[in-house]
N, C-alpha and C positions, 0 to 999 in steps of 0.2 A: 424437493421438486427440482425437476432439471427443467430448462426451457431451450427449445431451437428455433431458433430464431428465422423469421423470412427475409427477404431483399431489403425490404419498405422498413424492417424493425432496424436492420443494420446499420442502416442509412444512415437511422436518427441515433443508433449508438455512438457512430459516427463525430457525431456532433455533438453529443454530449461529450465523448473522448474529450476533443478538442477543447471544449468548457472547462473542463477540469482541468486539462495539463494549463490551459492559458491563466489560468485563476492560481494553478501553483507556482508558472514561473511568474506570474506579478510579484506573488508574496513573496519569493525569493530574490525580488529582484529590491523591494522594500526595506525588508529583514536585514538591522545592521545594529551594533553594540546597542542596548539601552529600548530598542524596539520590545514592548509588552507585549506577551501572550494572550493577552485580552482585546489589544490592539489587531491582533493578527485574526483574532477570532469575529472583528467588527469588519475588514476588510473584506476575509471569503463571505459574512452575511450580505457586505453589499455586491459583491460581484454577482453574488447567485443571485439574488432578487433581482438585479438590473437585467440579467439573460435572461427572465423569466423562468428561470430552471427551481428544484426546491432539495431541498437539504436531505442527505439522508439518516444524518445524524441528531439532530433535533430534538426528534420523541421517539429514538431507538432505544428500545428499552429489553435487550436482551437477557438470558439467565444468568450469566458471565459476569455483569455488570449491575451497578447500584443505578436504573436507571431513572426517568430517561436520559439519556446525553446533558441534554439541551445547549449543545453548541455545534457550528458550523465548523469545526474542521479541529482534528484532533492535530496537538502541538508536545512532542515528546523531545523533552533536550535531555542528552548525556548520558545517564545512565537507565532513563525512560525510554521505551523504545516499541509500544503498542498502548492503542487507546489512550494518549495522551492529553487529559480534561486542560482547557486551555484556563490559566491563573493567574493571579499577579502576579505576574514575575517578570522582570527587564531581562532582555538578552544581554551577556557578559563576551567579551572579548574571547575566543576559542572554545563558545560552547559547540555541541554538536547537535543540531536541529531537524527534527523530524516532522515533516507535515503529511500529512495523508488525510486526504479529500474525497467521499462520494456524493454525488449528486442527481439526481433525476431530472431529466430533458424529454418532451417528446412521448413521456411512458416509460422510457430505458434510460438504467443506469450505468452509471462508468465509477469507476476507482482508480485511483492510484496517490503513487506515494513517494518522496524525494525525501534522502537526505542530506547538507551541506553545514560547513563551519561557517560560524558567522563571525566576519571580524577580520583581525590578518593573522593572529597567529595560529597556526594549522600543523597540528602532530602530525607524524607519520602512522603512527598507530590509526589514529581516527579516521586520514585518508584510505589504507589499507582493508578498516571496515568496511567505509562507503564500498570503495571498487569491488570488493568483496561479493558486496548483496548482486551490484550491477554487473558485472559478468556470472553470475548464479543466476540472476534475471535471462539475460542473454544465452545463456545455456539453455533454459528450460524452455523462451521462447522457439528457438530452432528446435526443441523436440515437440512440441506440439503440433503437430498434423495429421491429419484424416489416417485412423487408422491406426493409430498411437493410444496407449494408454495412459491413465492418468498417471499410472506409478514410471511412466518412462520420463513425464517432466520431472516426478518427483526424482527421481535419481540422477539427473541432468541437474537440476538444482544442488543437489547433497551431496556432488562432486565434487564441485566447486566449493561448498564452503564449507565443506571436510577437507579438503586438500591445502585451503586456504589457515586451517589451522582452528577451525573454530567448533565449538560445541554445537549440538542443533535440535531447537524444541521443536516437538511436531505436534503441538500441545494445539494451538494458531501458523495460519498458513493460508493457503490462497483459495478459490473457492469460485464456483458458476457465479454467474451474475447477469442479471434481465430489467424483466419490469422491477423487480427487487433486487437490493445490494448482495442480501447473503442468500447463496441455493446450491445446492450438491452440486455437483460432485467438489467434496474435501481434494483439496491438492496439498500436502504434505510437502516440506522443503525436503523431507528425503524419502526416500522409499522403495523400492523393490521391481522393476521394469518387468513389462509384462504384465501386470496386476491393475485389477481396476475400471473402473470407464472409459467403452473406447470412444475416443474423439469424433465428434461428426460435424461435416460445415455445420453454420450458423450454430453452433455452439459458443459463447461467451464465457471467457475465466479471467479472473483477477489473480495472476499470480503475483506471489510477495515474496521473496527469501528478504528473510531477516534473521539478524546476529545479533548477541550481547560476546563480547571477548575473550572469557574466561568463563563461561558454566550456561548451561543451558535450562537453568531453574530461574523462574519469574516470582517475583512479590509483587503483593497490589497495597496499592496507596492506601492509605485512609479516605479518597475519594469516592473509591470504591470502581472505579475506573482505571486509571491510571497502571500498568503493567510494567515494573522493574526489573533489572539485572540481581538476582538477590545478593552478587557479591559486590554493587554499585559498581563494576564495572563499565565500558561506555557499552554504546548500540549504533546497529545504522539496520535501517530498514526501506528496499525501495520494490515499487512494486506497477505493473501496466497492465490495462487492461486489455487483452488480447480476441479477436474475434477468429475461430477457424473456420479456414476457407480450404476451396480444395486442392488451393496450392502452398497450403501453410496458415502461417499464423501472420493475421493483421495485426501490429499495435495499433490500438482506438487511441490513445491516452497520450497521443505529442500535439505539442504547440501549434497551432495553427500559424507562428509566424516566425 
């Protein structure tokens, strides 16, 4: 299913955007050595209940996945770096931390997704991932507009973090999103320009480039959730959710402050 959204759906994507990014920079701003993943996962349940908004991860219970979720916000450190089941586990001094957030406001949902070090000490390597994803983000937003196809963000994305040195699963990737989190059109971190869905206002996509360092093959936990680097390698993964308009691409998905 694809959805095009009207003025009045926008509005309140809008605002869900803003819910999300605000509830990820909280937990970012939280998040320090010794902080549980369990912890993290009680925080986004209270934010999103107290906006009145509701989880989209919960009772997602896709084919991919041993489901349902049944947590409010996927937490992937180090060498995790999709669908990350939030666990006991305390954050350590230079892990690398992935959070990614969708929620429903309104009827419409919003995603996204930050990565950051927690702690002071901070590889070079790790940073290099991060930036990585976010200028691949940044690429692919500036190709999204009316008139554009999907495979030109894809390739806009898979320039960047092929050039940046990295392998690239097209395995997961970014994707439409409305009344519901996940809906066509697939957006691939790389892919072939010219090809694909052509973009039209009120269209909404979650795009995400993400990276593991060294190989572009995933393992999954014994959670049944949980998506790995298969050669434990680290990850960074970030991702906005974007609304096209007919002068581009809006990000939904920043802080309101």
């Amino acid at each position: 299913m694809i959805e095009i959204l009207n003025s009045d759906q926008i509005s309140r994507a809008r605002v869900t955007g803003a819910l999300v990014a605000d509830i990820l920079h909280t937990i970012k701003g939280r998040a320090t050595v010794g902080t549980n993943l369990l912890e993290i996962d009680r925080w986004a349940q209270e934010m999103i209940v107290e906006a009145g908004a509701t989880s989209c991860y919960v009772d997602y219970a896709p084919s991919f996945g041993r489901g349902p979720f049944g947590h409010y916000i996927c937490t992937a450190v180090n060498d995790a770096v999709l669908h990350g089941l939030p666990h006991d586990y305390a954050l350590a001094d230079g892990d690398l931390l992935t959070l990614d957030l969708a929620v429903v406001k309104g009827g419409i949902a919003a995603d996204s997704a930050i990565s950051f070090i927690v702690g002071e000490t901070r590889s070079a390597d790790d940073l290099a991932l991060i930036d990585a994803t976010e200028r691949a983000l940044a690429a692919g937003i500036a190709a999204a507009r009316p008139g554009a196809k999907v495979g030109d963000i894809s390739r806009a994305i898979g320039a960047v973090l092929k050039d940046a040195g990295y392998p690239v699963n097209v395995e997961f990737g970014g994707h439409g999103i409305g009344s519901t989190m996940h809906q066509e059109p697939h957006v691939a971190n790389t892919g072939r320009p010219g090809r694909g869905y052509t973009l039209r206002p009120g269209l909404l996509l979650a795009l995400e480039p993400w990276v593991m360092a060294d190989t572009a093959e995933l393992v999954t936990d014994p959670d049944g959730w949980t998506l790995r680097s298969a050669t434990g390698a680290r990850t960074a993964h970030t991702e906005h959710t974007v609304a096209i308009t007919d002068s581009g691409a809006e990000i939904l998905t920043l802080p309101s402050r």
